[in-house]
Backbone as CSV, one residue per row, in Angstrom:
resi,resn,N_x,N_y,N_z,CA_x,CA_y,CA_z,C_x,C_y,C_z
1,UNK,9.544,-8.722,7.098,8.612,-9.541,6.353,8.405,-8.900,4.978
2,UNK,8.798,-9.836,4.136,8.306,-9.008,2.437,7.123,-9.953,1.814
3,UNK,6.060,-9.403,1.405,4.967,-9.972,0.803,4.937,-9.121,-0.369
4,UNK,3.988,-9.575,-1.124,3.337,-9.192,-2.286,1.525,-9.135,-2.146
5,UNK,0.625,-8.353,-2.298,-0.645,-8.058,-2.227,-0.919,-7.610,-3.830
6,UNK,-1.705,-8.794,-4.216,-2.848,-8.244,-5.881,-4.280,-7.162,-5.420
7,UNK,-3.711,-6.596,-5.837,-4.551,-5.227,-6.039,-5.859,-5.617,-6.868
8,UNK,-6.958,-4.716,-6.537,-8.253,-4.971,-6.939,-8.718,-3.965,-7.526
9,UNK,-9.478,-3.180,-8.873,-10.089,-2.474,-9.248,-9.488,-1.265,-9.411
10,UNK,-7.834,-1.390,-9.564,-7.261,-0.530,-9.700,-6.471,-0.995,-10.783
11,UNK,-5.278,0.250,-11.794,-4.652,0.186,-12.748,-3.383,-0.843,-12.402
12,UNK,-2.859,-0.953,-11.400,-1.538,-1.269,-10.763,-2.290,-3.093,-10.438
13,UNK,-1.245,-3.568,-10.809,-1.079,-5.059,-10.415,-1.376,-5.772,-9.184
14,UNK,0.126,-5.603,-8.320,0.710,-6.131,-7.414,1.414,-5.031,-7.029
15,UNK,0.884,-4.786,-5.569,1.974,-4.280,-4.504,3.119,-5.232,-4.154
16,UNK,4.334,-4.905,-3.763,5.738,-5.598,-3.288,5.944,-4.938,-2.003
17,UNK,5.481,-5.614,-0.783,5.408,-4.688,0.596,6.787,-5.180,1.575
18,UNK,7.860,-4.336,2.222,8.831,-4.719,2.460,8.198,-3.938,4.305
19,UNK,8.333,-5.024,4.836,8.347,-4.392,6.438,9.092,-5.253,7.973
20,UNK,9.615,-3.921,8.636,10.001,-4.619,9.448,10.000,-4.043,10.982
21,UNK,9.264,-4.304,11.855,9.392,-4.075,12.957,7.614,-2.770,12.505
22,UNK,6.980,-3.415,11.807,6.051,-2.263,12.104,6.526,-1.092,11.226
23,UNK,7.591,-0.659,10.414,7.973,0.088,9.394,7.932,-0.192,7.964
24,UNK,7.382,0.499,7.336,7.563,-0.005,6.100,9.118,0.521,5.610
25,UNK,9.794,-0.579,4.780,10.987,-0.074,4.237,11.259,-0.005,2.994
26,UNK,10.052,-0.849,2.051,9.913,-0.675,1.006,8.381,-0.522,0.231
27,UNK,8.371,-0.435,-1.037,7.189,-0.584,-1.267,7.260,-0.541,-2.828
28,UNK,6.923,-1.711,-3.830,7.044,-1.647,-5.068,5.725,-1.739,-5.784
29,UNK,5.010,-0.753,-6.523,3.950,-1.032,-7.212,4.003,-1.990,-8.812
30,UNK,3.181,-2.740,-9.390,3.499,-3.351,-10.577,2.164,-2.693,-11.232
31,UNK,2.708,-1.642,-12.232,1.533,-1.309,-13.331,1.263,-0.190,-13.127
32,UNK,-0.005,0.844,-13.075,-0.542,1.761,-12.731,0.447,2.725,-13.370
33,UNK,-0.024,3.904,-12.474,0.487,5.512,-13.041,2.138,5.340,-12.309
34,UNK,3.355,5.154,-13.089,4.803,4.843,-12.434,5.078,6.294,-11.685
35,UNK,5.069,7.600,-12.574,5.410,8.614,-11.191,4.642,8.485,-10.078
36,UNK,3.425,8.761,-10.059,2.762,8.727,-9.046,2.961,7.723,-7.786
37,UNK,3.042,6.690,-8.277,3.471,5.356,-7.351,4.662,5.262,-7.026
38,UNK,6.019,6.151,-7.626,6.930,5.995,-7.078,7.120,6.775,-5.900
39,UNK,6.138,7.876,-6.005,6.443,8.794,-5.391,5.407,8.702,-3.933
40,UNK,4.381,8.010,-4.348,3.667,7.452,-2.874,4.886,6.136,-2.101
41,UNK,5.376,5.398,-2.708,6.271,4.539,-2.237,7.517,5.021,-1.625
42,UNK,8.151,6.241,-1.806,9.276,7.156,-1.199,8.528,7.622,-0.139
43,UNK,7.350,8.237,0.211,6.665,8.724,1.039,6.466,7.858,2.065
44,UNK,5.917,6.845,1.725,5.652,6.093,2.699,6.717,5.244,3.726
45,UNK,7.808,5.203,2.933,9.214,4.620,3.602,9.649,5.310,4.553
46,UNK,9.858,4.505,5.443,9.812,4.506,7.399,9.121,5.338,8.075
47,UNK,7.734,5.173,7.675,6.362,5.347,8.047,6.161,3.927,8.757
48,UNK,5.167,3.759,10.510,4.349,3.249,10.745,3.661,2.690,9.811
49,UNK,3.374,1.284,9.925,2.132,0.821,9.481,0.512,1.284,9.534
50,UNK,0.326,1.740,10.349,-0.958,2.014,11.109,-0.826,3.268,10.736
51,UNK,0.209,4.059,10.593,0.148,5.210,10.321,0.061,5.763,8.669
52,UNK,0.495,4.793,7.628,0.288,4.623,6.462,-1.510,4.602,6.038
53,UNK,-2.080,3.252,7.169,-3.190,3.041,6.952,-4.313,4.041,7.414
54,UNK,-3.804,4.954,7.916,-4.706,6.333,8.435,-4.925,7.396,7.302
55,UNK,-3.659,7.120,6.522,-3.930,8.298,5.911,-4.299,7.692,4.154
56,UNK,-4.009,6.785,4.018,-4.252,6.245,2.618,-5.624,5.812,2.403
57,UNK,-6.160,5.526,3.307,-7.606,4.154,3.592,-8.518,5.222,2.226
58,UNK,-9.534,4.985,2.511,-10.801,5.473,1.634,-10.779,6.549,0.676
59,UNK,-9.235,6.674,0.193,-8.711,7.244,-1.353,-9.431,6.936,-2.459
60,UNK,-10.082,7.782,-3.217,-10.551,7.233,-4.505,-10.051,7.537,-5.658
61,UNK,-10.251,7.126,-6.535,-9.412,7.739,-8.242,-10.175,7.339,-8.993
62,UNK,-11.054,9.059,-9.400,-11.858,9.223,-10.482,-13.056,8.484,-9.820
63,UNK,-14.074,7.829,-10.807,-15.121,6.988,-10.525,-14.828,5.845,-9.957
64,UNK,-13.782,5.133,-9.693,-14.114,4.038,-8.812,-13.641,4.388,-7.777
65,UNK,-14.028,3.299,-6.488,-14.191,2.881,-5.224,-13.097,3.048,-4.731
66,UNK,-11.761,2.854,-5.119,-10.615,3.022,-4.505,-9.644,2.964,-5.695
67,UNK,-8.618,3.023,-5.143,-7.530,3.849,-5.483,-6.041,3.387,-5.615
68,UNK,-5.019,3.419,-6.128,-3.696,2.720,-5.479,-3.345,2.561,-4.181
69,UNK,-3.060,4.246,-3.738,-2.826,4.276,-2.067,-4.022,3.167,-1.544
70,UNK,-5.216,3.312,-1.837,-6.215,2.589,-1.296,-5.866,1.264,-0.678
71,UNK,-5.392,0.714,-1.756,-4.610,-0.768,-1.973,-3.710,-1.034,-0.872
72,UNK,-2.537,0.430,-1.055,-1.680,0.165,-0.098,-2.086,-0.428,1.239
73,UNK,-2.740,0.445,1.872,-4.135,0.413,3.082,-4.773,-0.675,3.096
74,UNK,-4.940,-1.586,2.446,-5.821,-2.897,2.882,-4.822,-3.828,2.624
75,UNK,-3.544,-3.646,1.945,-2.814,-4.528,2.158,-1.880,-4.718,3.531
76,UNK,-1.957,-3.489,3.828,-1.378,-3.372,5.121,-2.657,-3.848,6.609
77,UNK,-3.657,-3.673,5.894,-4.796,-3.939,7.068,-4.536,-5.646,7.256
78,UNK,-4.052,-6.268,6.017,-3.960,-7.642,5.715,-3.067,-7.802,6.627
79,UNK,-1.671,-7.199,6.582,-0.232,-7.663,7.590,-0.496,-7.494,8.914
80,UNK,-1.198,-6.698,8.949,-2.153,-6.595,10.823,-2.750,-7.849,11.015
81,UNK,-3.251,-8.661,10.356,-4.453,-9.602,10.906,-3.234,-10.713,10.764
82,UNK,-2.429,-11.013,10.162,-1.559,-11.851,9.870,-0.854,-11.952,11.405
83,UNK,-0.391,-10.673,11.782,0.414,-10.608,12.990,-0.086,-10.703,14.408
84,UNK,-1.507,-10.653,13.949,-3.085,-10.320,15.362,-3.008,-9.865,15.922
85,UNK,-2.787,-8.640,15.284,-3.469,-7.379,15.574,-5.548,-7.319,14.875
């Protein structure tokens, strides 16, 4: 399944979420800090879902509320409810 998730209150756009079987296999950020995001997106490839969302969730950057990874994490909380879980 490949979706796209708009990001909220963060520098970065649009996530590009590539998954299959419960793995993520890809992951493209649009905007934000490019090393940083490339390098959370290599990390996270063929990682669990659930297991992505454990460790990214309640990330912050600087003064606001959340974060890129943050993003990652609720977009993935999104592909859970989609699948009902």
């Amino acid at each position: 399944m490949t979706f796209t998730y708009k990001t909220n209150g963060v520098c970065s756009r649009f996530i590009d979420i590539e998954i299959e079987n419960d793995i993520l296999v890809s992951v493209k950020y649009t905007g934000g800090c490019n090393g940083n995001l490339q390098g959370i997106s290599r990390l996270v490839k063929g990682m669990k879902v659930d297991e992505v969302i454990e460790k990214l969730e309640n990330i912050k950057c600087g003064y606001k509320d959340t974060s890129c990874p943050a993003q990652l994490a609720l977009a993935l909380k999104e592909y859970n409810k989609t699948k009902g879980d």
